[in-house]
N, C-alpha and C positions, 0 to 999 in steps of 0.2 A: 397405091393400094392401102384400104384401111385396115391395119391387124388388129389384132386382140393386145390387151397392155404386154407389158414386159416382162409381165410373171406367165402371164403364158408361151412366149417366145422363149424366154428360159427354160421352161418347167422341166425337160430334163437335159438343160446343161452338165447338173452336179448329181444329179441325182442316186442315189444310193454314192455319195460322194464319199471316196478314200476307204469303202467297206473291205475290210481285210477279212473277207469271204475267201479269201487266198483258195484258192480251189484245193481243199483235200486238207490230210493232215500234214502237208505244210504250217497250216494253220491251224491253230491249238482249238480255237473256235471262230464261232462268224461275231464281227466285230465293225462298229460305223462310231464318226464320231457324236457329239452331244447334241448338236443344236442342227439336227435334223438333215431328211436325206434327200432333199430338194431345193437347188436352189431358190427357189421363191420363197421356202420357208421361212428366208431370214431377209427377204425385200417387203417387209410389212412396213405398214405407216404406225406412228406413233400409238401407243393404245389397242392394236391391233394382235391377236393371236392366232395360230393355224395347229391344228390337229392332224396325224397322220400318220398310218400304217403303215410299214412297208416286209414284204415277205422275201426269203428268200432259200435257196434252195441248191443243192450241189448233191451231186455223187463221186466219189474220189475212188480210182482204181487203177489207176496207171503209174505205176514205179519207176523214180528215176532214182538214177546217183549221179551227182554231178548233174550233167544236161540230158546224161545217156538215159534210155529209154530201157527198161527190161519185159520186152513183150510176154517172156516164159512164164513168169509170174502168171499172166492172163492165162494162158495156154494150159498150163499144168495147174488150175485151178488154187493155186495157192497166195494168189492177192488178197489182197485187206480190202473193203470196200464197207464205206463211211457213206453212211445217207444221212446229211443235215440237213433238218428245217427250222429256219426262225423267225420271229416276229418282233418287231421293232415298233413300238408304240411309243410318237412323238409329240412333246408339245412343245412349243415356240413361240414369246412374246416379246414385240418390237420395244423396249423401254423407251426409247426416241426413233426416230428415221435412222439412226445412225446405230446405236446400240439393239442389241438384241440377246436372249437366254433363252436356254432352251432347256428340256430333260427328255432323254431318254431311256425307255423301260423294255429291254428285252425277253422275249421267252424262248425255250430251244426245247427241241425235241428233236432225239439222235442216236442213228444205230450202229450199230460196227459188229462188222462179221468177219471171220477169220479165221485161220488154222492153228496159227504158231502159238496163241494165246490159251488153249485149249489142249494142248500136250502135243499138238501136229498130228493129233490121231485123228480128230471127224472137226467140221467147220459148225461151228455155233456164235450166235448172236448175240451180244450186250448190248445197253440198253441205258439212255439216259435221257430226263425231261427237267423242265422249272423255268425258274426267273433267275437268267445270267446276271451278269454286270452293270448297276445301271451307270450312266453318265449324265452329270452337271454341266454345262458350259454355259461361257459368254463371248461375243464376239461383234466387232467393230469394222463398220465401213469408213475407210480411209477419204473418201470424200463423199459430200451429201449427194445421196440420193436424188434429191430435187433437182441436182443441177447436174447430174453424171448420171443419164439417165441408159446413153450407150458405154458407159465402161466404169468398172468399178472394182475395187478388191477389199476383203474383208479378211482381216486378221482375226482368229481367237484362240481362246485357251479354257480347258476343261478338267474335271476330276471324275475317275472313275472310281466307282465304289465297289468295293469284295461282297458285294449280295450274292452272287451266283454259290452253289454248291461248288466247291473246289475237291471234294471227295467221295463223289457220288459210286456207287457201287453197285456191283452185278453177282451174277454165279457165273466162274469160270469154272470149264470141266475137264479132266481128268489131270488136275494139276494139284491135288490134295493127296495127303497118304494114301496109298496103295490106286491109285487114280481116283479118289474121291474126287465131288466137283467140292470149290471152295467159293465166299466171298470175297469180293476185292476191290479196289478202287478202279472204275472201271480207266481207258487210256485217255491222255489229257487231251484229245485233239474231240472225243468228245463229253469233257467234263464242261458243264456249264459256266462254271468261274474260273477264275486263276487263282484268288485269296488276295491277289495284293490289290494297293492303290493304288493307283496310277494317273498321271498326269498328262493329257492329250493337248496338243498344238494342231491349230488348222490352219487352214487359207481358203479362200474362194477367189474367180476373178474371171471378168468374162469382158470383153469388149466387141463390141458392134465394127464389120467387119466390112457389110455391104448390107445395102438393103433386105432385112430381113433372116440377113446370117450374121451369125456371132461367134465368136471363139470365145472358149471357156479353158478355166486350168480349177484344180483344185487337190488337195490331200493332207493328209496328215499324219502325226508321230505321235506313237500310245511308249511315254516315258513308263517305267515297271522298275522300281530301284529295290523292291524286292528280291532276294536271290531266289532262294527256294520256296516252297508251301509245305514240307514237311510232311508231302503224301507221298507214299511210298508205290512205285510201279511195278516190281517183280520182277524186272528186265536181268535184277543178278545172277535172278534162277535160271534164265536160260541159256548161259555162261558166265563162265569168273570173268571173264576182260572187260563185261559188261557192271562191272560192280561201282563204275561212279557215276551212274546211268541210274541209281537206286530210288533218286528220289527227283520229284518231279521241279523243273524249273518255273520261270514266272517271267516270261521275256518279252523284252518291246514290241511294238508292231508298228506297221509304217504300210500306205498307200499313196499313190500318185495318179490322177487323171490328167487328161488335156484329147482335143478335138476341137469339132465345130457344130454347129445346132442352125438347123433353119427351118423357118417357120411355112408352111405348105399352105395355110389356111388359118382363119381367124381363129381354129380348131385343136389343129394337126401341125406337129414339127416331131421332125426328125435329127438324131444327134449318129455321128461315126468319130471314137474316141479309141484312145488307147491307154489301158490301164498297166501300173507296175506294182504290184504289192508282195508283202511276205514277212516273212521273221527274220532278224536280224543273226547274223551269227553271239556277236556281242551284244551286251545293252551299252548304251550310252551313260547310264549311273547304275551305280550298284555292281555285284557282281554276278556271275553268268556261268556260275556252277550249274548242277543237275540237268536229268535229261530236259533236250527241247527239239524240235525236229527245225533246224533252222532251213529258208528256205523263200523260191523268190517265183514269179509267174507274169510273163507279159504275155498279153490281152488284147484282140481287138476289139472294140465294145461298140456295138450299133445298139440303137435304143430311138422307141419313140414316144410319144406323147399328147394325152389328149386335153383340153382345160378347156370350161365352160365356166366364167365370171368369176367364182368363189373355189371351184371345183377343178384336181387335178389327178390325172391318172398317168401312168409310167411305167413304162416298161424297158429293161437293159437287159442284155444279155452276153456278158462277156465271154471270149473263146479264148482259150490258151493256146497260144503260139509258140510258146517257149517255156520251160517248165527245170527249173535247176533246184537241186536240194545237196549243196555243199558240206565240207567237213566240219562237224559241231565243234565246241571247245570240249567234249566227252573223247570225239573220234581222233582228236591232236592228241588229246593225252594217251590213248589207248595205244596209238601209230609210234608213238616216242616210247611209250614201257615196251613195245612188244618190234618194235623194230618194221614191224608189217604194217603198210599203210593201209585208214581203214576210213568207210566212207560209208554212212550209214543209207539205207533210205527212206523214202518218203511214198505217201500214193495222193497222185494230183486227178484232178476231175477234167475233160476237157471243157464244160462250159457252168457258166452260174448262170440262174435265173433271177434277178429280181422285178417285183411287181411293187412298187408305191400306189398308194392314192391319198389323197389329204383333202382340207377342206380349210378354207382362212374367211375368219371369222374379222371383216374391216370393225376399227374402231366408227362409233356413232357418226363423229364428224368425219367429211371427204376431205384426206390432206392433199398435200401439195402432192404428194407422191404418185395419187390414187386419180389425179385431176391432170396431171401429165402422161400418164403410161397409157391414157387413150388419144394419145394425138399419132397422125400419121408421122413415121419417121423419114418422108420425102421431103 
């Protein structure tokens, strides 16, 4: 059977690859790394570029501690609940078959409603929009294209830049003199930026498995060797034992995928993967003072995919299976001064949405690359 080339059989291999969309405020924000959120993005021929959006979208309202689940939150209406949406606008140019760069330019738009932030007297909404973080990278396939046309893996490496608002601010209410509402920074899970720079590591890797099916792996580590950003959270005002919680942290992030993807039609493929991503308790450089909601989510991720010659659309939709928000380096210290072991929590979202679609623009000449991925692979 004749398929469609090999950017369509992949197309969503990787797609929204290693996005630490961590469902909820586990995650400080929604985060992918540089050189785009589709595999095919980065199987271009020499000279070759591809353009492409991808949206994505969560509600976080489910508290855990630990793995434990606290349904009352729901029930007695006193949950946090985090509605993020963002945009990821990517471009990606193959420098050879083998080397590729990419950038990508995020926007967010995001809300948080809540009791405790507002004097625990009535539930009011904060509010925050912009241009998050952007990301640099480059990244290399370990062997040519031309000739590894069923299995391959690409190493690279990225810089993330502090563009986003790292202190963006709202009206908190009845949390000023005599219950005035106040301004404040509004909470970091949804603050547009971090403030620091950071350095991101990838992988990609997909091998041909059987006719027409493929295994794919792919993720990556957002290094952050910044400690803190110097914005202050108000978390001391709603206890002293909370006093080194005061200011906000800047911590690594990290995702993992892996699955299989088969192709349905010259058209249509289908991927069922499993995602692990979250906040690290530690960073790997730097140190790992100030608040951070550390934190981790596996995911089954079914996702399909549509491509027509130049053209690709995509669709994932991760479920959380599992949902853990362990003890910070805040809640060690706090467990040791006070003798009482303390475990903060988090609000995780059951599912993400994302939506890709992109458009690769071949260079003039047909390389080798683009003259093999139409041959049948029987």
């Amino acid at each position: 059977m004749k398929i469609i080339t090999i950017y369509g059989i992949l197309a969503i291999c990787l797609v929204t690859t290693a996005k630490i969309n961590a469902q909820g405020c586990v995650a400080i924000r929604h985060f992918s790394c540089s050189v785009g959120n589709q595999l095919e993005n980065n199987l271009l021929s020499e000279g070759s570029f591809q353009m492409g959006l991808n949206y994505r979208y969560f509600k976080s309202f489910r508290h855990f501690r630990g793995t434990e689940e606290e349904p009352d939150r729901v029930t007695n209406n006193t949950e946090v609940v985090n509605h993020a949406h963002a945009w990821d606008l990517s471009l990606n140019y193959a420098i050879s078959n083998r080397w590729y760069a990419g950038i990508t330019i995020p926007t967010v738009i995001n809300t948080r409603s809540s009791l405790y932030e507002h004097g625990r007297e009535e539930r009011n909404t904060t509010f925050s929009r912009g241009l998050g973080d952007i990301r640099l990278g480059v990244g290399y396939w370990l062997f040519d294209p031309v000739d590894h046309l069923n299995g391959n893996l690409a190493i690279g490496v990225g810089l993330k830049l502090p563009t986003g608002n790292y202190n963006a601010t709202d009206i908190f209410y009845n949390v000023g003199v005599e219950g005035s509402p106040e301004v404040r920074p509004v909470d970091q899970s949804i603050q547009p930026g971090d403030g620091g720079f950071g350095i991101t590591f990838d992988f990609q890797y997909y091998q041909k498995i059987a006719d027409q099916f493929f295994a794919y792996a792919g993720g990556f580590y957002l290094l952050n060797p910044r400690e803190t950003n110097g914005i202050r959270t108000f978390r001391e005002t709603l206890s002293p034992i909370l006093q080194n919680e005061a200011i906000m942290s800047v911590p690594d992030q990290f995702s993992l995928r892996a699955g299989g993807s088969y192709s349905f039609s010259t058209a249509f493929a289908g991927s069922m993967g499993v995602r692990y991503e979250g906040i690290p308790v530690e960073d790997l450089i730097g140190g790992s003072d100030g608040f951070r909601r550390p934190g981790n989510v596996l995911s089954v991720d079914p996702g399909i995919s549509y491509m027509t010659t130049n053209f690709s659309l995509n669709l994932n939709v991760p479920i959380a299976v599992r949902r853990e928000r362990p003890q910070s380096v805040t809640d060690i210290e706090t467990s040791e001064a006070t003798g009482n072991f303390r475990n903060g929590d988090s609000a995780f979202a059951d599912y993400l949405i994302n939506v890709g679609i992109s458009y690769r623009f071949p260079a003039k000449a047909t390389s080798a690359i683009e003259r093999n991925t139409d041959v049948d692979f029987d």
